[in-house]
N, C-alpha and C positions, 0 to 999 in steps of 0.2 A: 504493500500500500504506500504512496506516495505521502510523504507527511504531511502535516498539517501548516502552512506560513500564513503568517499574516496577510491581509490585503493593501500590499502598500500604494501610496498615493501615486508612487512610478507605477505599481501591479495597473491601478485602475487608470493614471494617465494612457497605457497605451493599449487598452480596451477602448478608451473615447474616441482613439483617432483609430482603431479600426471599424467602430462602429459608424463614424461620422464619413471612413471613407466608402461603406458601403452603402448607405443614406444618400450618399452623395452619388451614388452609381447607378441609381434610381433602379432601374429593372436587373439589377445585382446582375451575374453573368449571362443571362439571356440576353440582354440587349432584345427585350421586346416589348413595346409597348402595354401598358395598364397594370405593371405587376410591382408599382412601388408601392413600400410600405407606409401602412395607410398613418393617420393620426395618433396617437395617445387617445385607448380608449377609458373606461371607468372600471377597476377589474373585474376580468371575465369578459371585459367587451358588452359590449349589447346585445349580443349573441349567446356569451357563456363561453364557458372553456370547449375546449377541443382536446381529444385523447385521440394523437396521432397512430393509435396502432392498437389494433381490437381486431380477434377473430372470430367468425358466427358460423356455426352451421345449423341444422335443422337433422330432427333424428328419422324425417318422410326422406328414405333411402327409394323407394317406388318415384319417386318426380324430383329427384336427386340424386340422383345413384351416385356410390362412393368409385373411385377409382380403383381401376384393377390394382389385384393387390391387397385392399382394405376393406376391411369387415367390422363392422358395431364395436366388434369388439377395442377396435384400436381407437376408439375416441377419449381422448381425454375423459369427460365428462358423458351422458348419452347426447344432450340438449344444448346448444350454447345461441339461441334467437336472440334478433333483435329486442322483442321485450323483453326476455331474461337481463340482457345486457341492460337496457335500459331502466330494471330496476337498481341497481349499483352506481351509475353513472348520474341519473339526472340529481341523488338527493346531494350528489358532490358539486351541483351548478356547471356537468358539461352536459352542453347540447349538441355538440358535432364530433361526428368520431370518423376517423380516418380506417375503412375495413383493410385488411390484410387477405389476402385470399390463402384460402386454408391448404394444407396438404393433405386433406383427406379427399376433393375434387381434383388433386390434379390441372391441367389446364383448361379444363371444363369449368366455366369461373359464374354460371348463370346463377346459383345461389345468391353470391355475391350481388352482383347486377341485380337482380329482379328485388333485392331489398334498397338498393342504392334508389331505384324507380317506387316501389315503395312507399318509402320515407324521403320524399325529395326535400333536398336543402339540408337536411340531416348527414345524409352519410358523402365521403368520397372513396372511392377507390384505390386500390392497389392488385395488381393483377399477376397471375403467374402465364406466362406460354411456352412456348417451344421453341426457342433461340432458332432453330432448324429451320423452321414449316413458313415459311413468310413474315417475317415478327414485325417488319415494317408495315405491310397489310393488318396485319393483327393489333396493333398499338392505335392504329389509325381508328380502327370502326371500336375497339375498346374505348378511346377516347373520347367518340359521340357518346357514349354510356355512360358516362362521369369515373373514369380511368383517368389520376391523375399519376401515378407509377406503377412499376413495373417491380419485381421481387426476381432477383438473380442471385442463384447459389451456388457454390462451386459444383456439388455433385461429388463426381468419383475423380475430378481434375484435380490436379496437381497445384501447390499454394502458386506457383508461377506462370501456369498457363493457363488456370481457368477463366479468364477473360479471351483467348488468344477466339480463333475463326469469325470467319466474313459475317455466319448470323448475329452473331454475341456486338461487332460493330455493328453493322445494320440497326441496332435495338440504341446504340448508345448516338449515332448521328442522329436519328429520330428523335432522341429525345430531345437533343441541343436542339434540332428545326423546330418543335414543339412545345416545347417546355416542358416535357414530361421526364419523371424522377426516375434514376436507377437506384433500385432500393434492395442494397448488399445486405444479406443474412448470412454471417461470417464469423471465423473466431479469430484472432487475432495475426497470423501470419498468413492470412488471404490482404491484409490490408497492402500492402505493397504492390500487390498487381491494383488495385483500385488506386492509386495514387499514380501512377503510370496511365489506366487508362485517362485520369481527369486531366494527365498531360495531349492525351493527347486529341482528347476533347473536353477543350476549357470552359465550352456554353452550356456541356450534360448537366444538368442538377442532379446532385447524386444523395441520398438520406441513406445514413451509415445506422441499421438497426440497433441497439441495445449496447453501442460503445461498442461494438464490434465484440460482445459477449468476452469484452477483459473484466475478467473478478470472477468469469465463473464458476471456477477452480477453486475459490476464496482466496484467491491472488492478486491482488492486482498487483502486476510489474509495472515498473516505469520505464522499461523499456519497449513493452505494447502501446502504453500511455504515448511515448512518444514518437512514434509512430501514427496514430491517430491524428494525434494535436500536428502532425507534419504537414498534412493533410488540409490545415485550416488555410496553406497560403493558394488553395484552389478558390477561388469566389463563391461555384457551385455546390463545394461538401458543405454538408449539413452531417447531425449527429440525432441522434433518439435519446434522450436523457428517460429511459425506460427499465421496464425488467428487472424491476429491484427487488422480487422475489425470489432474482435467481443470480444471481450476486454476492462478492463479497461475503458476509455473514448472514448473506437470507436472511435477516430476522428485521421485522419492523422493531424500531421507527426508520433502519435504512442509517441512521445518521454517520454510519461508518464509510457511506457511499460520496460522502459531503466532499472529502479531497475530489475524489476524480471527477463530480461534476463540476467543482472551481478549476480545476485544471482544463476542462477543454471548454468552460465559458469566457476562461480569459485566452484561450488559443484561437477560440471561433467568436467569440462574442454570442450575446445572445439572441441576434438575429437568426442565426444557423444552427439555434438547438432548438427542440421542440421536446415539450412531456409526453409522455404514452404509457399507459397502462400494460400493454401484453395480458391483458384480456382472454379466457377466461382464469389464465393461468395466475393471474394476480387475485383472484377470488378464490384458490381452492387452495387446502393441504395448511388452514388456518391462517392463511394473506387474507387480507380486506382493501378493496379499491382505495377506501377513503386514506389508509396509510400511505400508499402511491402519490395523490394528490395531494397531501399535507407533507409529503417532503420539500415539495417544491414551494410551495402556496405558503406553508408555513415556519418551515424545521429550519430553516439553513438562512442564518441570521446574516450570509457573507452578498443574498440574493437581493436588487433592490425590489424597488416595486416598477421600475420599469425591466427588468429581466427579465419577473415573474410574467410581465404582460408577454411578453415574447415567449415565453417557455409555453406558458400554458394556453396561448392563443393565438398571437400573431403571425408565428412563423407557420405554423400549421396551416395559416387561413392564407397565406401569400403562397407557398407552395402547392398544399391540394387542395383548396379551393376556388382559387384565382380563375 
């Protein structure tokens, strides 16, 4: 674990000037029209918080078959709906949640979709496909669907080549052309080939899952930490300030988790981090949602109250709901 320093007045002078120089950048590295970030809102916004990463399925396997492979038996829980979820989340004041698309459909992601239509204005997307199958095609008509990123895992690839072939680019020029997210679910020595791709596309928006699951070990090195944090001098990375049930020492209040989210808030600023639960998985095995959101909202006295705005709303609403 990274020790604990102070926040010195040098620590937060040069957070201001990278915050002021991505304000200043207005549509951060898109260079696209309408995606500056918006005002100072009232906290929660006038909308409420956003939990950037929640996954849902439904246990009607008949009008949702599971993917070859999986059976009842392998679901986490039997049941994870929108209402289920929606009772945990709204009495925390978030209204907007960013879904994950689950690995029990596979790239079959119509669950997903058919509740984003659903509950319109509520939910955005994140989608899994087939790097292979046309992913440029596929990203395209996901995106009329409210598909604001895409979820890329290494697989059975190597920590050095799993980014490498023509579909895997394909997936990340589209995203630069569009503004849509590559959203790495990784453990810490896949981060290097992600930081090589943002070289060598600097417009991708890219959301780095759960710190790139450092701590999960109940580790954290500083030298994954800095790796990650290397990663801040891309415009496009973002990070998931998430998955505190499965981290570090698992154990609410989390407050053990406090270095390493000061560490990549003064590496990234907090335009580029966003809170997210990891949902359902933050409710079960004695976690409780409201612990997750009162790290951020509340625990970590080092947060202002313009951070908290960014963590737990703003960056979420500029990246997947923009």
């Amino acid at each position: 674990m990274c020790a604990r320093k102070s926040v010195s007045s040098d620590t937060r002078s040069r957070r201001d000037v990278l915050q002021a120089g991505l304000l200043g950048a207005g549509a951060w590295a898109l260079g696209r029209p309408g995606l500056e970030p918006e005002a100072p809102a009232a906290e929660g916004g006038e909308q409420g918080y956003i939990d950037a990463h929640v996954h849902v399925w439904t246990p009607d396997t008949e009008r949702y078959p599971l993917a070859s492979g999986y059976t009842k038996n392998d679901m986490a829980i039997p049941s994870f709906t929108p209402e289920e979820l929606f009772a945990h989340a709204r009495p925390c004041g978030v209204t907007r949640i960013v879904l994950i698309q689950m690995s029990y459909y596979e790239f079959d992601n119509s669950y997903m979709l058919d509740m984003i239509q659903k509950h319109q204005g509520v939910f955005s997307g994140v989608a899994v496909i087939d790097r292979d199958a046309k992913p440029r095609q596929t990203m395209l008509e996901l995106a009329e669907r409210g598909v604001r990123g895409f979820r890329i895992r290494p697989g059975e690839h190597p920590p050095d080549r799993w980014l490498d072939g023509e579909g895997m680019a394909a997936m990340w020029k589209c995203g630069a052309e569009r503004g849509l997210a590559m959203c790495p679910l990784i453990d810490p020595e896949y981060l290097p080939a992600v930081d090589r791709m943002c070289e060598r596309f600097p417009q991708t928006p890219v959301v780095v899952d759960h710190f790139a699951r450092i701590g999960a070990d109940g580790v954290v090195r500083e030298a994954d930490l800095d790796n990650l944090c290397r990663m801040a001098r891309h415009r496009g990375a973002h990070v998931k300030v998430s998955a505190f049930y499965a981290l570090g020492k698992k154990a609410a209040p989390y407050l053990d988790l406090g270095p390493m989210i000061r560490r990549v808030l003064d590496a990234f600023g907090p335009q580029r981090l966003m809170w997210a639960s990891d949902g359902p998985w933050q409710v079960m095995n004695g976690h409780h949602y409201k612990d997750s959101i009162e790290l951020v909202r509340s625990r970590l006295d080092f947060l202002t109250d313009d951070d908290r705005q960014w963590l737990l709303h703003r960056t979420a609403e500029r990246v997947f709901f923009s």
